[in-house]
Structure formats: C-alpha cells, structure tokens
PAZA-811922 format. One line per field, with one value per residue (C-alpha): residue number from 1; residue in one letter; x, y, z. Coordinates in pm, 1 decimal, decimal comma. Layout:
i	NUM_...
aa	A_...
east	X_...
north	Y_...
up	Z_...
***
This chain:
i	1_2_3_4_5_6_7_8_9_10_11_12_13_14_15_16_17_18_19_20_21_22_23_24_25_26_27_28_29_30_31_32_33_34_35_36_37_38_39_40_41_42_43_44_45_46_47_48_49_50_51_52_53_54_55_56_57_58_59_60_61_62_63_64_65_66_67_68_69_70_71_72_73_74_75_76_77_78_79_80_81_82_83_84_85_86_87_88_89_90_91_92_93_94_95_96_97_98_99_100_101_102_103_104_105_106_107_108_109_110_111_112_113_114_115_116_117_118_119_120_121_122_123_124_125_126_127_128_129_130_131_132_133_134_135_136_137_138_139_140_141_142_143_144_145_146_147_148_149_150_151_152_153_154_155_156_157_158_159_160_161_162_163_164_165_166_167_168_169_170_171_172_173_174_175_176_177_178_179_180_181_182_183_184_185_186_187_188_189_190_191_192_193_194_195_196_197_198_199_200_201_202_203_204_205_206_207_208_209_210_211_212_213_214_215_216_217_218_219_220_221_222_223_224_225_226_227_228_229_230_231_232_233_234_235_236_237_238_239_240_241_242_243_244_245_246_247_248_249_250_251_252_253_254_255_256_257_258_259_260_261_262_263_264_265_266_267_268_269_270_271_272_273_274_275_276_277_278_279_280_281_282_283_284_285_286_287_288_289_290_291_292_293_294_295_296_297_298_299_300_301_302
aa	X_X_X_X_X_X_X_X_X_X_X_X_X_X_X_X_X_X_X_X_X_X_X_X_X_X_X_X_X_X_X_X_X_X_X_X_X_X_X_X_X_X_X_X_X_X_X_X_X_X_X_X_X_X_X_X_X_X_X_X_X_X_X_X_X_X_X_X_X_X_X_X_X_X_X_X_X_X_X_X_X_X_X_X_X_X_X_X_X_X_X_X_X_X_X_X_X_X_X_X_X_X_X_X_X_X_X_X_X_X_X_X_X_X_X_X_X_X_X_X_X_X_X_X_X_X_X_X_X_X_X_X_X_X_X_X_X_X_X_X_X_X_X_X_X_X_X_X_X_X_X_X_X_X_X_X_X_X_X_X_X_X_X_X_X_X_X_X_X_X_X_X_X_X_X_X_X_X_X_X_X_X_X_X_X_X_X_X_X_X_X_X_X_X_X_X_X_X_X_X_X_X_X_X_X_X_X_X_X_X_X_X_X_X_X_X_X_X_X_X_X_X_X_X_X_X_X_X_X_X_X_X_X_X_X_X_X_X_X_X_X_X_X_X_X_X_X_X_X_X_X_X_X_X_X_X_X_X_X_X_X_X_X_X_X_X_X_X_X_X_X_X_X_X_X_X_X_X_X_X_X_X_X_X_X_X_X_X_X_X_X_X_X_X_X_X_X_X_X_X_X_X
east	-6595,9_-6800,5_-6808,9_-7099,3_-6934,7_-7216,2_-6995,6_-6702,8_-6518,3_-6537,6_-6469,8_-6121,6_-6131,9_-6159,3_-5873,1_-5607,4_-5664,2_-5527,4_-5881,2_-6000,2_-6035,6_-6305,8_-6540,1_-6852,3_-7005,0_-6999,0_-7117,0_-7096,5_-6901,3_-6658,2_-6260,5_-6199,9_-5884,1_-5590,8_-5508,3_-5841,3_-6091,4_-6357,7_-6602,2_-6968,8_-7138,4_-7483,3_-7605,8_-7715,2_-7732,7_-8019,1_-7895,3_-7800,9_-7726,2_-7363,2_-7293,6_-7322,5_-7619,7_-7804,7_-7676,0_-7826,4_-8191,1_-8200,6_-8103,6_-8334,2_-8606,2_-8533,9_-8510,4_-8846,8_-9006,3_-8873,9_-8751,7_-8347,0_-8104,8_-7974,1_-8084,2_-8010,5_-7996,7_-8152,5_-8140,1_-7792,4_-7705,3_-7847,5_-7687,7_-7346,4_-7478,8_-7233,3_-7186,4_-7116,0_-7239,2_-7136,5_-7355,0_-7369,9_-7505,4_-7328,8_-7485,1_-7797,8_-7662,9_-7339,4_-7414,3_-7711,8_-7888,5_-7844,4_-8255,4_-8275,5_-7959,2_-8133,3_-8432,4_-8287,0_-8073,6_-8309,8_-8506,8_-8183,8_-8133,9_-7890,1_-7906,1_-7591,8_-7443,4_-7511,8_-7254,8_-7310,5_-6996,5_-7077,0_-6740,6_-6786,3_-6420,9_-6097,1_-6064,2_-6366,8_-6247,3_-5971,3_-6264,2_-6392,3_-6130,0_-6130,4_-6480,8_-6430,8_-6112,8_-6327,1_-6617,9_-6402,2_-6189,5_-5867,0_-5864,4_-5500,5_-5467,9_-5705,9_-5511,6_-5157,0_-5351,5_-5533,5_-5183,2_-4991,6_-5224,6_-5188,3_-4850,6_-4872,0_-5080,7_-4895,2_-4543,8_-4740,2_-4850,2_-4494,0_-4371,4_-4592,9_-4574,6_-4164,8_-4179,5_-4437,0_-4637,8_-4945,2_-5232,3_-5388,1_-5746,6_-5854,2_-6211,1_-6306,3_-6563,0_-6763,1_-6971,2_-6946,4_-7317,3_-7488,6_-7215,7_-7138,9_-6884,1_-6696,2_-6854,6_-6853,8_-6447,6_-6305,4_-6250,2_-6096,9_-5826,2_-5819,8_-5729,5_-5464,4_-5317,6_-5244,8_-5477,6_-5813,3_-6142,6_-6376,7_-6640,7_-6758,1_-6762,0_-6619,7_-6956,5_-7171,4_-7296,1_-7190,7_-7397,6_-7556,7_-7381,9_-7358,4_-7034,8_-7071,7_-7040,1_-6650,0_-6569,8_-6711,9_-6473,3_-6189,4_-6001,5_-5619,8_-5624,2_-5926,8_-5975,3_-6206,7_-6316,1_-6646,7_-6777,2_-6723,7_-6535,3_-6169,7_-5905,6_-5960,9_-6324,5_-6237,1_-5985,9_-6226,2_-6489,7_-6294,7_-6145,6_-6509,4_-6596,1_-6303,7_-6329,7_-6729,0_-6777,5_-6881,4_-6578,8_-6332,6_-6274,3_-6071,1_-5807,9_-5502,3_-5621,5_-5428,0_-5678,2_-5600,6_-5824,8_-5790,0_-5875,7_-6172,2_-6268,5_-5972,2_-5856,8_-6199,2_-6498,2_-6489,3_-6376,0_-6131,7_-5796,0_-5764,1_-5830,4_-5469,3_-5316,5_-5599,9_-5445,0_-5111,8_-5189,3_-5376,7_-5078,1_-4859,6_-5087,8_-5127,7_-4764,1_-4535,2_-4265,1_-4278,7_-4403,0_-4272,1_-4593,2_-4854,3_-4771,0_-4948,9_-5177,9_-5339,7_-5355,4_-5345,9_-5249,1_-5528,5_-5430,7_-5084,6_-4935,5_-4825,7
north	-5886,4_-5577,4_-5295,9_-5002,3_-4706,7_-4454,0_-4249,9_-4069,3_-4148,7_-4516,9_-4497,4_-4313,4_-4606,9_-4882,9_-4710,2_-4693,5_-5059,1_-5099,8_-5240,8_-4957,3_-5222,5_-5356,1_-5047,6_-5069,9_-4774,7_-4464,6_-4115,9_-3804,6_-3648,1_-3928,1_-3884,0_-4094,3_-4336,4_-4342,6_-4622,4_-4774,1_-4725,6_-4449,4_-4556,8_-4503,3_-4204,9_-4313,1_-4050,5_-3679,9_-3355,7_-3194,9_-2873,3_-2691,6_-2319,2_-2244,1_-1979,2_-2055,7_-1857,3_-2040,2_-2379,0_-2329,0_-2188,6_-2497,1_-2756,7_-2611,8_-2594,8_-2956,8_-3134,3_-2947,2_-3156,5_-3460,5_-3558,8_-3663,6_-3441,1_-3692,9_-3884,1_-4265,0_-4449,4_-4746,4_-4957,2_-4854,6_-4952,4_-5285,6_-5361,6_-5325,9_-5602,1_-5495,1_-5777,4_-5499,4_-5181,9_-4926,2_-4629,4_-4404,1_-4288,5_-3927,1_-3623,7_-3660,9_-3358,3_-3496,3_-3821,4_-4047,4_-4153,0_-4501,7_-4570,6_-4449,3_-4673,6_-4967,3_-4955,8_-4963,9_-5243,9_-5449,2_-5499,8_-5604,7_-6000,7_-6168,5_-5878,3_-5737,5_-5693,4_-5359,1_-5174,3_-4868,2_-4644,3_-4365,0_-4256,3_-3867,0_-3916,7_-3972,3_-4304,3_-4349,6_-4317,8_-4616,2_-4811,4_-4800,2_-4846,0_-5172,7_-5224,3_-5182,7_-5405,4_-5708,3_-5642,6_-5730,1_-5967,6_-5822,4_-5770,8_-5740,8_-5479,8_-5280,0_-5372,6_-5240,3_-4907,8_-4820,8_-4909,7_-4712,5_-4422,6_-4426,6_-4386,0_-4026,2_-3910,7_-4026,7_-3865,5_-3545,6_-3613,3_-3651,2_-3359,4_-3132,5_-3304,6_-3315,7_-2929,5_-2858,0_-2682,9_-2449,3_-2543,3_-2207,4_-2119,4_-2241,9_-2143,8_-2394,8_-2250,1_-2511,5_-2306,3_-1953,0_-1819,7_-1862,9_-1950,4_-2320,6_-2422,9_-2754,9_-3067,8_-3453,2_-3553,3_-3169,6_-3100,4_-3388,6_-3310,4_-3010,0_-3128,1_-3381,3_-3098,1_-2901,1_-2675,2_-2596,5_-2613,4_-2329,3_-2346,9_-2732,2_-3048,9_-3357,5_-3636,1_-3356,8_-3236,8_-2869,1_-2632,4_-2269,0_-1950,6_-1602,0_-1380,7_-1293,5_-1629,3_-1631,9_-1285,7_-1423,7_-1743,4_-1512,6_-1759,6_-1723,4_-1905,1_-1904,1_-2233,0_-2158,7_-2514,4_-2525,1_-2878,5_-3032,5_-2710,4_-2746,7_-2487,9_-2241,5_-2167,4_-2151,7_-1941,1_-1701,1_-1742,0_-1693,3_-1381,1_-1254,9_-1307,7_-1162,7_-804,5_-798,3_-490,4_-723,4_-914,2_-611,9_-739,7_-1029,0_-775,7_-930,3_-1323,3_-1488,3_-1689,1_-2011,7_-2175,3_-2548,1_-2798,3_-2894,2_-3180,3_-3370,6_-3282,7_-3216,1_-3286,2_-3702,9_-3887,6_-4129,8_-4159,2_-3801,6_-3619,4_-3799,6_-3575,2_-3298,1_-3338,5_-3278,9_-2979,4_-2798,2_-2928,7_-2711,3_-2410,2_-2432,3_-2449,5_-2366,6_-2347,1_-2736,0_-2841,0_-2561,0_-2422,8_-2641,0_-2688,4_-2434,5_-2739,6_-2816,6_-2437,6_-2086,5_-1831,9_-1546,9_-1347,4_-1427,1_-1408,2_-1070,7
up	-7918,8_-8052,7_-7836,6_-7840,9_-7671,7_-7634,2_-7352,2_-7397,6_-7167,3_-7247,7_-7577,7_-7442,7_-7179,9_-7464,3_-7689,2_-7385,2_-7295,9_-7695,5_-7808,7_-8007,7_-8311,9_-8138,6_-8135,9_-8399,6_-8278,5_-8052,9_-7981,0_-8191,6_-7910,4_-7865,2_-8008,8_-8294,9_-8188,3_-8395,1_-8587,0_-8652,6_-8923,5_-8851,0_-8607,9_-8677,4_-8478,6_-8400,8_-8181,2_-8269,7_-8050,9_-8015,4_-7920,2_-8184,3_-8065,0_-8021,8_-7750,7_-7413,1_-7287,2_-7584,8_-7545,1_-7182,4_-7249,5_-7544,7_-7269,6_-7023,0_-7306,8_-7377,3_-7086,7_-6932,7_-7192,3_-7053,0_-7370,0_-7400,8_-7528,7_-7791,4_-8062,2_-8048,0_-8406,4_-8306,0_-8646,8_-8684,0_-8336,0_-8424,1_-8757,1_-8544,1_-8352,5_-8026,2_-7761,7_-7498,7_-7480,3_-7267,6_-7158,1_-6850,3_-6544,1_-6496,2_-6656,6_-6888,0_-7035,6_-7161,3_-7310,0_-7361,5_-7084,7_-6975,5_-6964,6_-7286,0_-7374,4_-7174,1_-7360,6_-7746,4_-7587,2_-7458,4_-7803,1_-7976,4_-7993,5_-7890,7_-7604,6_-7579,0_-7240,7_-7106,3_-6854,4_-6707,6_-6571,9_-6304,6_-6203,8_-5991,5_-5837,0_-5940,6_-5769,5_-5967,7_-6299,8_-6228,1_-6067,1_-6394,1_-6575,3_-6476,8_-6475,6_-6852,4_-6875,9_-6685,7_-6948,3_-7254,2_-7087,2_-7101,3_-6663,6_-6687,3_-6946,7_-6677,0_-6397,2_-6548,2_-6695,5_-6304,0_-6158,1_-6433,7_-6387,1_-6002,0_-6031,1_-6243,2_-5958,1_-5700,7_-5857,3_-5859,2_-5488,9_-5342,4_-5527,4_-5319,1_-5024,7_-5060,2_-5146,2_-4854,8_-5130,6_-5003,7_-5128,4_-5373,5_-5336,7_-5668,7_-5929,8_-6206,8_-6411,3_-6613,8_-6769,0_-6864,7_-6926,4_-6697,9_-6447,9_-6304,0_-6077,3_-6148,7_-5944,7_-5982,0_-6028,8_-6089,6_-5754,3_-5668,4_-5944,1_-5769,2_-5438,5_-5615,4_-5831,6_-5524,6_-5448,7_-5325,8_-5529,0_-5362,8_-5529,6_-5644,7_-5390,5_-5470,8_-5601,9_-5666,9_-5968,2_-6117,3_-5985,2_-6084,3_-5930,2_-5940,4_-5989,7_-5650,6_-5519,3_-5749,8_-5539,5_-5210,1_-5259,0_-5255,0_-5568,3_-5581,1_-5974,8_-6177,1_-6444,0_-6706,7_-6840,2_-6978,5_-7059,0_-7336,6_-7489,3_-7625,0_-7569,7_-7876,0_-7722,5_-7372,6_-7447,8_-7618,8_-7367,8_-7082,4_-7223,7_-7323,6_-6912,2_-6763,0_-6975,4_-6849,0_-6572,3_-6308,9_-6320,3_-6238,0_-5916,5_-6064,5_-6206,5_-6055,5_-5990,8_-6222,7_-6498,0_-6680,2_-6996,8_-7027,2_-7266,9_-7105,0_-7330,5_-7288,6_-6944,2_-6727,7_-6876,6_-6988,6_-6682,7_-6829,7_-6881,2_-6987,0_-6596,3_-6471,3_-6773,4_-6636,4_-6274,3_-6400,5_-6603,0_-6311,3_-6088,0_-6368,0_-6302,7_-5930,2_-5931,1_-6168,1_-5987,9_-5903,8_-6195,4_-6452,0_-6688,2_-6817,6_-7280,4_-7511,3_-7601,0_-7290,3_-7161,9_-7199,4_-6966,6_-6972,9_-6713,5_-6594,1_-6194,1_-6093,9
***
C-alpha cells in the first residue's frame, strides 16, 4: 500500500505503527522517519518571513485572499500514485487543507482513498490513531499503539492522584507576536499533566490575546510553545517576551520553553510524550525535571 501523508501528524502516526516504508510522499513540515529512504516533500510554504510578528501579517495577508497557505505538487503527487492519502481537517494554517487535498485527489485515477483526521483532544489523537491503523489494514498494530499510549497517560494520572497533587494555574503561549493562547488538544494535556490551562479551552481553536489577559489569568507556570517552533527558537523567543516592559509583572512566575513541534503542535503520538513533559514541569517534584531536549527552564521556581 502507498501512503500520501500530507499532515504531520500522520506521517508521525504512519511511522509509529512501523509502516513508514510505505510512505511515497508527505509535507515539507513533516519529520523524516528513521530507517527509510527520504520521502518526497511535495508541498511548499508560502510564508516565507521568519519572525513571528511577520509570519503573522504574511498569514493574515494570505489567507484574506482566500488563497491556501501551501503549495500542493499535483503531478508529483500523482506520479507517487498513493492508494491512501491522508490530509486534514484542523488548522488551515498548519497543513494543507483537506478541500484543497480533495480536489488534487479526486482528478488522480485509480482515486486514491482519501482520509481526513480532525483530532482537537487527546482522546482524539488515539481515535485517530486507529482511524489510521484501519486505513492501511494493520487494525491491530493501532489497537496495541492507542492501548500502549493510554497506559503512559494513565501512569502519569495515578501518580497525581496517589500524591493528591494541586493542580498549578498553568499559560501556554502558542504564539509569541501577536499573542495566542494554546486551544484544540493543549489544554487537555494540560489538564492530564496536572494542572490548569487558563487561558485556551479544550476543542477550540488558539485564540488572539493581549498581555493583559496572561496577568488577568493570574498563571502559576508559563509554557512558551509556539506552533510549529522547536526548542532552540522558543527558547529565544520566549526569552525575547519575558525581558519586554509589559511583561514585568511576570518577574517571579516561573517560565518553561518546550519543543513545541514535537510535543504540542502535531497531534500524534508525540502530545503523550508532550503530557509527560508538562507533567515534569507542573511538577517536578513527582515527576523530577523534564530532559534538556524537550525543555528549557527560562525562568526557574523561586
């Protein structure tokens, strides 16, 4: 079976189920899996700024048009001739839209199967981790992941309940300029990891804020995990909006940045280790401190 992943998150989804060899194409954003050839990219960004504030006005530019934020290679999609492709119904900002996806694959004969993932919870992400397994046949494989996957959550969910943890007042910042809280699946992790997300609701999608609405939530642990962004740049953009003058009154709230890409932003196998990591930051003394690799401790607990 040849598998189109033009999502993320099911191209990580595909590679934990151990059928990575069958992938013949996916996104530029996707992480190449180890152990298999290179996998063709066939899609192309259209935003090409690089800080944050930019990135925004581009998107905003963009998407007023109408027009999609990515490019899809459609001849190159169709020389891979996939039996299953898998697109998404999430964010258009983060991966190609599924109408746009719909369209290329409807011209292609044979039509390949198209599946659509639209995970916004945890439980959601193991729904479709399945609904993946079921599309290549290998139901089992899916069922033993989900159950294996359940189980890291629910060894994190007896440790605080055994401890009688409290649950920290908690700020995931998915974007840094202009400001977004953390919606769809983040807060869920949140709630899993221990705490309490106070700025994002569970299903819906990120929002705009202000820095007042961070000081009005009154956060006990700040997260600063921009989409798509791995740890290096976090890092460096959550130092650059802590030291700003209108963020003085976060002086002594301890502030975390996360490897967003892997942990947060792609819901797929990768927000279990995300709910762990936060579970390491939200409590320490539980869990002892999260590695060097998945975080780094900007402003550290008093």
């Amino acid at each position: 079976m040849r598998v189109a992943a033009l999502f993320p998150a099911a191209a990580d989804i595909v590679a934990a189920l151990g059928a990575a060899d069958r992938l013949v194409a996916m996104t530029h954003a996707c992480i190449q899996p180890h152990g298999v050839p290179l996998v063709p990219r066939i899609t192309r960004n259209r935003i090409v700024a690089l800080e944050p504030a930019a990135i925004d006005r581009e998107v905003r530019e963009v998407s007023g048009t109408g027009a999609p934020l990515f490019d899809l290679d459609d001849a190159r999609l169709a020389a891979t001739a996939p039996d299953v492709i898998f697109a998404q119904a999430v964010c258009d900002v983060c991966a190609v839209r599924a109408e746009d996806v719909a369209a290329v694959a409807n011209r292609l004969s044979p039509p390949p199967r198209l599946v659509t993932l639209s995970a916004s919870s945890v439980e959601g992400v193991l729904r479709d981790v399945v609904t993946v397994g079921e599309a290549l046949g290998i139901s089992d494989e899916a069922e033993e992941l989900a159950l294996g996957l359940r189980g890291r959550l629910r060894r994190v969910h007896e440790r605080l309940e055994l401890a009688g943890a409290p649950r920290p007042r908690a700020a995931v910042i998915e974007w840094t300029d202009p400001l977004f809280a953390a919606g769809h699946w983040v807060p869920d992790m949140v709630h899993r990891a221990g705490g309490i997300e106070v700025l994002g609701t569970e299903g819906i999608a990120s929002r705009r804020m202000e820095v007042s609405d961070v000081r009005a939530s009154r956060p006990e642990v700040i997260v600063i995990a921009p989409c798509g962004v791995g740890l290096a740049d976090a890092s460096r953009e959550g130092l650059a909006l802590l030291q700003r003058s209108d963020w003085t009154w976060a002086g002594d709230v301890p502030a975390w940045s996360i490897d967003a890409n892997r942990l947060t932003s792609t819901p797929g196998p990768g927000v279990v280790h995300g709910v762990e990591v936060l579970a390491r930051i939200l409590h320490p003394d539980l869990f002892g401190p999260p590695s060097g690799s998945a975080a780094q401790a900007l402003r550290p607990a008093h």
